[in-house]
C-alpha positions in Angstrom: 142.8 11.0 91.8 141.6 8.7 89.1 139.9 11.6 87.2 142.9 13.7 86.6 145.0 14.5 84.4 148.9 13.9 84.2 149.1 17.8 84.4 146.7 18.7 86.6 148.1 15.8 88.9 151.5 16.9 89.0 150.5 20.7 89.4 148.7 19.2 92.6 151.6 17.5 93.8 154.0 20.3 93.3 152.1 22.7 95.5 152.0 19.7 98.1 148.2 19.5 97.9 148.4 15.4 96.9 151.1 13.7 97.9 152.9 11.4 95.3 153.0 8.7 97.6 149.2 8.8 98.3 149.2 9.3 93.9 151.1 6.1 93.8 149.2 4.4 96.5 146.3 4.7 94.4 147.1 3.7 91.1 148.6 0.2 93.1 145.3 -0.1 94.6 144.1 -0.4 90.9 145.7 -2.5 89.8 145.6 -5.0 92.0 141.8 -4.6 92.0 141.6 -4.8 88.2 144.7 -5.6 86.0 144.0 -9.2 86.7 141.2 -8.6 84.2 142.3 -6.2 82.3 145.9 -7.8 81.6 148.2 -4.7 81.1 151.5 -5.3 83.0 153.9 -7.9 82.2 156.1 -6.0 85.4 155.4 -3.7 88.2 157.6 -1.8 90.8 155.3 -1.4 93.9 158.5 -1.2 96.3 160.2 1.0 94.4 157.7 3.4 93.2 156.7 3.9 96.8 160.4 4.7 97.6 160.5 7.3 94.7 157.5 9.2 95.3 158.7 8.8 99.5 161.8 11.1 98.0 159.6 13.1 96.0 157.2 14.3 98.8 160.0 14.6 101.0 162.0 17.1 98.6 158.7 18.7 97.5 158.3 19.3 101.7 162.0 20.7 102.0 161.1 23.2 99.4 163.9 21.5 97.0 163.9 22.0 93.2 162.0 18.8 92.0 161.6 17.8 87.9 159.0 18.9 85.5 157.1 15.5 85.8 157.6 14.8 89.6 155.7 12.0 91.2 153.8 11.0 87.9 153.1 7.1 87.9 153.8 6.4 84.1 154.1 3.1 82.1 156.4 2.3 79.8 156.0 -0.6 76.6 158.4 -3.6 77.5 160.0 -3.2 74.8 162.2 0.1 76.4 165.3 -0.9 77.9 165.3 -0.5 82.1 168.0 -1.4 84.7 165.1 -2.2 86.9 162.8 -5.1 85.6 163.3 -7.6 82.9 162.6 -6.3 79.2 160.5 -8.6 77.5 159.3 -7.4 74.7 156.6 -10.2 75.7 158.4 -12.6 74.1 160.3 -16.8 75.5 163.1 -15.5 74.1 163.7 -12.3 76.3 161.9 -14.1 79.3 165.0 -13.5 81.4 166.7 -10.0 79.8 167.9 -7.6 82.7 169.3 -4.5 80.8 172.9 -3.2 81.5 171.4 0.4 80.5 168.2 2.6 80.7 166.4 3.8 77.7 167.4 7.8 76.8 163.6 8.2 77.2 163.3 6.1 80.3 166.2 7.9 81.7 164.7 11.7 80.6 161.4 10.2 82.4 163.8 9.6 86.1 165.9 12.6 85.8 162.1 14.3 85.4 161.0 12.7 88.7 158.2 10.3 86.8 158.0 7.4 88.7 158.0 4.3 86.2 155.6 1.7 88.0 155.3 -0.4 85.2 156.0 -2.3 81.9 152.8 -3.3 79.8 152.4 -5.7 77.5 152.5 -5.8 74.1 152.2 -8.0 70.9 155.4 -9.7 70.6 158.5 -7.5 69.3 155.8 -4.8 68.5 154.5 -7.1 65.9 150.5 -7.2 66.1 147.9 -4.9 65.6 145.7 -6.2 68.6 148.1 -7.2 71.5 146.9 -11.1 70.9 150.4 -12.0 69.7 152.0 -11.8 73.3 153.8 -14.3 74.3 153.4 -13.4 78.3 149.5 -13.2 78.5 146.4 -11.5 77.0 145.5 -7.6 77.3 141.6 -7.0 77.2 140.1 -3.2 76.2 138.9 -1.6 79.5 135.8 -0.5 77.7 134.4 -4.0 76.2 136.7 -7.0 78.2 135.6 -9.3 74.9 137.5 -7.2 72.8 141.1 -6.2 71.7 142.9 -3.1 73.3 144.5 -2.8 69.8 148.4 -3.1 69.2 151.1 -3.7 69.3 151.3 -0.9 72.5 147.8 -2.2 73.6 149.0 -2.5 77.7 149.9 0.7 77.6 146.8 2.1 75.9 145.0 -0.3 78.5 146.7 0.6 81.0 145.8 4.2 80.8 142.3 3.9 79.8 141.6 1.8 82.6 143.3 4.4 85.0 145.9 2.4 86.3 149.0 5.0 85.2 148.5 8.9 84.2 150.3 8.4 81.4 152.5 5.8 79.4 155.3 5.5 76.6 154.6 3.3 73.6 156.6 2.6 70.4 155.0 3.0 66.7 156.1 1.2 63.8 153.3 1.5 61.6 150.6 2.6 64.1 151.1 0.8 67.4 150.8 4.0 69.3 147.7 5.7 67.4 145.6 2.8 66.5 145.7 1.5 70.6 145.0 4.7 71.5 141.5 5.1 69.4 140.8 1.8 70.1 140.3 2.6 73.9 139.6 6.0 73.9 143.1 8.4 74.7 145.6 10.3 73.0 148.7 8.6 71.2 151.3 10.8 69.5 153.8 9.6 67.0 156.4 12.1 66.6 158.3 12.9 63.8 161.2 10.1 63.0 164.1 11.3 64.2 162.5 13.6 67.2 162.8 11.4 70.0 165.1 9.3 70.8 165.2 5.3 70.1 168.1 4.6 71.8 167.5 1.5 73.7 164.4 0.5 72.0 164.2 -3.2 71.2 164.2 -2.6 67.1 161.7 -4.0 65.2 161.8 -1.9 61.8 164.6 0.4 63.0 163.5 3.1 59.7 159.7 2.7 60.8 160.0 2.9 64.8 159.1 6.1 66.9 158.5 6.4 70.9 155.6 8.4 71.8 153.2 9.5 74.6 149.8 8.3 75.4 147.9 10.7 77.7 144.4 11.2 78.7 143.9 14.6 76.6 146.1 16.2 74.4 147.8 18.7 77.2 149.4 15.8 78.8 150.6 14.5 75.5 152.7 18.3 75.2 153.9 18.0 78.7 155.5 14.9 78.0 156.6 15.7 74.4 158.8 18.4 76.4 160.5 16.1 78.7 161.5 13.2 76.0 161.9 15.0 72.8 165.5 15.8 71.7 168.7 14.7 70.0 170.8 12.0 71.9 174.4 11.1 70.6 173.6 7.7 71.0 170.9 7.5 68.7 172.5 8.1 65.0 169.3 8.6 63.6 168.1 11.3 66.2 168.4 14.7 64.6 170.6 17.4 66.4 168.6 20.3 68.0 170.6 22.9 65.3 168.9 21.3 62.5 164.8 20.9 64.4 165.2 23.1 67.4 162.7 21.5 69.9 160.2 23.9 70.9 158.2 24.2 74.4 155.2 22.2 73.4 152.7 23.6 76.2 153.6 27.2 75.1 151.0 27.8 72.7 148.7 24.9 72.8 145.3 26.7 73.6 146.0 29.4 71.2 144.2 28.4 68.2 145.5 28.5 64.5 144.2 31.2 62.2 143.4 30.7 58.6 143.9 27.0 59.6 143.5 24.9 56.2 142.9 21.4 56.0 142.7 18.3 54.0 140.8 15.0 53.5 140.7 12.5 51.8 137.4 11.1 50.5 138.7 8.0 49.1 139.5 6.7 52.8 136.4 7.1 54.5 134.5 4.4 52.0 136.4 1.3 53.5 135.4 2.7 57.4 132.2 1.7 59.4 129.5 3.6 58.9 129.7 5.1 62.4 133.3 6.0 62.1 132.7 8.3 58.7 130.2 9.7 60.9 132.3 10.6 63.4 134.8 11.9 61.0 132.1 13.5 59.4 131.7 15.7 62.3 135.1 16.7 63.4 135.9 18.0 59.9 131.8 20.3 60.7 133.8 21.0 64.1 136.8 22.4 62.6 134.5 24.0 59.5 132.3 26.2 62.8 136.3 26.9 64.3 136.8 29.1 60.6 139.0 26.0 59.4 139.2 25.8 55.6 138.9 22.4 54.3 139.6 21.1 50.9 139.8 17.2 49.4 143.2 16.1 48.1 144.2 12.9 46.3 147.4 10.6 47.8 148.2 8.6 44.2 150.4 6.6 46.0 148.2 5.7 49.1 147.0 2.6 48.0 150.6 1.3 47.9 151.4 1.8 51.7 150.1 -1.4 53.2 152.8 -3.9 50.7 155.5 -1.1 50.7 155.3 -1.5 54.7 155.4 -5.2 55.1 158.2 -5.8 52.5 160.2 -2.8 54.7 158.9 -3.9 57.9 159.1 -7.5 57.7 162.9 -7.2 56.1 164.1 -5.0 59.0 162.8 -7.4 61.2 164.2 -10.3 59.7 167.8 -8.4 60.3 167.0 -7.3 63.6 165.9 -10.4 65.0 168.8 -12.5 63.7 170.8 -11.5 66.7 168.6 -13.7 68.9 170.2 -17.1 68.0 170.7 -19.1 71.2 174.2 -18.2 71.8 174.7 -14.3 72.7 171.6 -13.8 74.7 168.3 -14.7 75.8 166.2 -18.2 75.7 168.6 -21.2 74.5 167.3 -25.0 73.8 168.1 -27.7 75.9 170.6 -30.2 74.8 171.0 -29.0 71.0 173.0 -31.7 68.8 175.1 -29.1 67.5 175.5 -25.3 66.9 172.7 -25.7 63.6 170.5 -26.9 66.2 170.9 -24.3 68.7 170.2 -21.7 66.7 167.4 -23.1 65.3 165.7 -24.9 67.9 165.9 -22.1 70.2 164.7 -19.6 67.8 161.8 -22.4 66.8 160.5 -22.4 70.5 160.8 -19.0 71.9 159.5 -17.1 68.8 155.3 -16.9 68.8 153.7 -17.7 65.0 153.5 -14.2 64.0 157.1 -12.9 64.3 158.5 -16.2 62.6 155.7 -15.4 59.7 157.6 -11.9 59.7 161.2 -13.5 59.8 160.5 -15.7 57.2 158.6 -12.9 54.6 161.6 -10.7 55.6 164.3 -13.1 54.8 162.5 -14.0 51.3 162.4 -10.1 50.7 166.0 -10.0 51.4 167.2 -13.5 49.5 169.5 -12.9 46.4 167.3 -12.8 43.4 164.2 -11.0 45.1 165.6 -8.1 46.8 165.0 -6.1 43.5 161.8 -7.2 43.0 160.5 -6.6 46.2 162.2 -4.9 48.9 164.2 -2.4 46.6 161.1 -1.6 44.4 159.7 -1.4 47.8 161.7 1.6 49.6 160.8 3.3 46.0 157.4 3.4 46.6 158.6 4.7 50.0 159.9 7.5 48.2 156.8 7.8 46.6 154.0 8.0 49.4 156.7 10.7 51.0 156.5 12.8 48.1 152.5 12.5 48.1 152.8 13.9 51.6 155.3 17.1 50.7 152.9 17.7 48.1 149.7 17.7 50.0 151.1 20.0 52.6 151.9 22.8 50.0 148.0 23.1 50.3 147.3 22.3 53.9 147.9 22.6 57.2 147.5 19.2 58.1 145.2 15.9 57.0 142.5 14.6 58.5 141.8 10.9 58.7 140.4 7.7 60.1 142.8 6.1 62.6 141.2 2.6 61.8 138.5 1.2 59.2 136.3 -0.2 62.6 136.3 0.2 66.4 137.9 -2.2 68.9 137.3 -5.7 67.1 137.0 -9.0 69.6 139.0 -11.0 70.6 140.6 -13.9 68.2 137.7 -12.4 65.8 141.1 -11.8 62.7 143.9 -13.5 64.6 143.8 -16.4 62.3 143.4 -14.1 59.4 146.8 -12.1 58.8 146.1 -9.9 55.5 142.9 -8.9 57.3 144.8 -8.1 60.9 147.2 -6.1 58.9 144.5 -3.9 57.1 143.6 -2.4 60.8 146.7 -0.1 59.9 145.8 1.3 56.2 145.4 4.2 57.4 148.7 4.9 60.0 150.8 3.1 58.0 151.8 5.9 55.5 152.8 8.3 58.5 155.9 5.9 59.7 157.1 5.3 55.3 157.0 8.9 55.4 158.2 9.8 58.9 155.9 12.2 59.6 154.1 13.6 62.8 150.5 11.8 63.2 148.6 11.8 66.5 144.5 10.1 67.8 142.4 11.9 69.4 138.8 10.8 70.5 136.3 12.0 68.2 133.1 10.1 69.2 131.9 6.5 70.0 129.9 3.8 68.2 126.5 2.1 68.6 128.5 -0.4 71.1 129.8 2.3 72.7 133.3 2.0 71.5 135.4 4.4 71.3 136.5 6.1 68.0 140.0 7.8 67.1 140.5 10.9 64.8 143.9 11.1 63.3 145.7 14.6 61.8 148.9 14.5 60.5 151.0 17.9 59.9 155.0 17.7 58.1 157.7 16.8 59.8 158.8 18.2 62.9 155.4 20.5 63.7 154.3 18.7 66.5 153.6 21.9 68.1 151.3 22.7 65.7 149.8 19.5 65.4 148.8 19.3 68.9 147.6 22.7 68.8 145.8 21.8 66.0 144.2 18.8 67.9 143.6 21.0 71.3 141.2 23.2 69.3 138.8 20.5 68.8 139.7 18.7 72.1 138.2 21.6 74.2 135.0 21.4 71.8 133.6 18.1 73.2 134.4 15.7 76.2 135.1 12.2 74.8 138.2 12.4 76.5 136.6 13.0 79.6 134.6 9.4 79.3 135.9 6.4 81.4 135.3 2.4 80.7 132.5 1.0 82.5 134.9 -1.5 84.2 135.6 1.7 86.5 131.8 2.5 87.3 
């Protein structure tokens, strides 16, 4: 069953010819045989999961009405509020956290009959571009174990590359869904801000974060898009259904797009490896063969994307994360002099080095005199970088780009080097300033036989298109189709 797709699985299941029992049997069987290398779950839900799909068989039996994603195992980032499970978000501090609530996109996933069998790990609070900033344990790539699955949703993208779910919800804050995914060889789809709902995600930049899928190919990634997409009353930034009507993502996906135009940029292919421009290289010939038009645009603004981010970033953080202070909730210091001391000794040993470095640029940011100079002239260029992108797509369709200068780097190889970790995300960062819809797809592999991500971003709320967009030149090759060696 391990060479399915989420799809294909559940159409199997729902005619009765695999039972989601025998689905979930399986994927446990993985895991136990393989996580303990691989590293991808902070939690599972053997017991549980068994009972669910037990249900699910049993009403797919009776002939009874069962949901559009019945008896799917699928992972979720621990970083998504669940009644079941502690939520972590990796992190001392959130060691112990049992949620009162679900999720809205955890709960959409149950009253769809998924079966959640897990909670992957991921750099702490979703700040890390490799997944080595966990405070739980360390997540390997399935397809090189000396190497980094990417981050901060790097358990999930692990966990699916690796086959141990057929599918799995991560969060993206300025590329923690894409870059994971081309770093081990699967879809991840950032949706527009505002599409899905982030109620009961554990807020790192709460203007920057997004939930999205990752999937095997980009079918899966439309299936899901239609169970979890949607406006939520208890989300105020989720936007109502009148104003972005959701439409039924698998509905035209293998039609292709005529008079498709689209648009690179040259300037962002010189700071990628050789082998990724190659690759790139190629998908724009593959599109050019499909009757795509392509021209080159210019993004003044681009090169401003990476600073803007991480005085926006690091300053929503730095309010976020106040909460945790030894006294509401979560990991509190033993015998503290006084309240000064419980806040800050508490804080001081649960939080890893690089959310503290975060904290602490955020707060500066923030601090009377400098949030002029740096966050407010910040959220301009913001402004700025969005306004590149409403301009480019006067002209195009959509933008083709690198998801990552390099493949898959190893492990511990830039984890002492910060500015060069956070250069991994150049080129996702823009899509979360400017809220726009940007998904990876495989597009080739390097001499190491890593795998390598293709990124296309469309204007807001057009995932439909976009993934139509990425279907056409899914169907033209089969990296998607590849599997780790660690399965062989």
């Amino acid at each position: 069953m391990k060479n399915l797709s989420a799809k294909k699985l559940r159409d199997k299941i729902a005619k009765g010819q695999i039972k989601s029992s025998d689905a979930v049997e399986d994927v446990f069987r993985r895991i136990e045989q393989i996580d303990g290398n691989i590293g991808a779950y902070i939690s599972t839900f053997k017991e549980q999961s068994l009972h669910q799909a037990g249900e699910i068989d049993r009403k797919i039996a009776d002939d009874q009405t069962v949901g559009d994603l019945a008896g799917l195992p699928i992972a979720v980032k621990d970083n998504m509020c669940t009644t079941f499970g502690a939520t972590t978000c990796a992190s001392k501090i959130l060691e112990n956290f049992h949620a009162p609530y679900n999720a809205t996109v955890v709960q959409k996933l149950i009253d769809a009959d998924a079966i959640i069998i897990g909670k992957t790990n991921m750099d702490e609070f979703a700040m890390g571009s490799s997944t080595e900033t966990s405070g739980v344990k360390k997540t390997v790539n399935p397809w090189d174990t000396e190497r980094v699955p990417g981050g901060s949703s790097g358990g999930s993208a692990a966990a699916l590359a690796a086959r141990l779910c057929c599918a799995a919800l991560g969060s993206d804050t300025g590329g923690s869904i894409r870059q994971p995914a081309s770093f081990c060889g699967v879809v991840g789809l950032k949706p527009t801000y505002g599409r899905v709902s982030r109620y009961g995600l554990v807020a790192f930049g709460s203007s920057l974060d997004q939930i999205g899928p990752l999937t095997y190919n980009v079918e899966d990634a439309a299936m899901l898009m239609n169970v979890i997409a949607g406006h939520d009353k208890k989300d105020s930034t989720s936007v109502t259904n009148e104003t972005a009507p959701v439409p039924d993502y698998l509905a035209n996906l293998q039609k292709p797009i005529d008079n498709l135009k689209i648009a690179v940029i040259p300037s962002f292919l010189t700071s990628a490896e050789a082998t990724l421009r190659e690759s790139i290289n190629d998908a724009v010939d593959t599109y050019k063969n499909l009757g795509a038009e392509i021209i080159e645009i210019d993004m003044p603004h681009i090169d401003y994307a990476i600073p803007a981010y991480y005085l926006i970033a690091t300053a929503e953080a730095s309010s976020n994360l106040a909460r945790y202070d030894g006294v509401h909730y979560g990991y509190r210091a033993e015998k503290p002099k006084d309240y000064i001391e419980v806040y800050s000794k508490s804080r001081e040993q649960s939080f890893g080095k690089e959310v503290k470095r975060r904290i602490m640029l955020g707060t500066y940011a923030l601090s009377s005199g400098y949030y002029d100079a740096y966050y407010l002239k910040a959220l301009k260029v913001r402004n700025l970088i969005r306004d590149d992108f409403d301009n480019a797509f006067e002209k195009c369709d959509c933008i083709l780009t690198p998801v990552s200068p390099t493949t898959a780097f190893k492990i511990g190889e830039k984890l002492d080097e910060p500015l060069t970790m956070y250069l991994s995300d150049i080129y996702t960062i823009a899509a979360n300033l400017a809220g726009i819809p940007a998904v990876s797809i495989p597009c080739g592999f390097d001499r190491n036989n890593l795998p390598i991500g293709l990124q296309i971003q469309s204007p807001p709320f057009t995932e439909d298109k976009l993934l139509q967009i990425a279907y056409m030149f899914e169907k033209q090759n089969d990296y998607h189709e590849k599997i780790p060696p660690i399965l062989n």
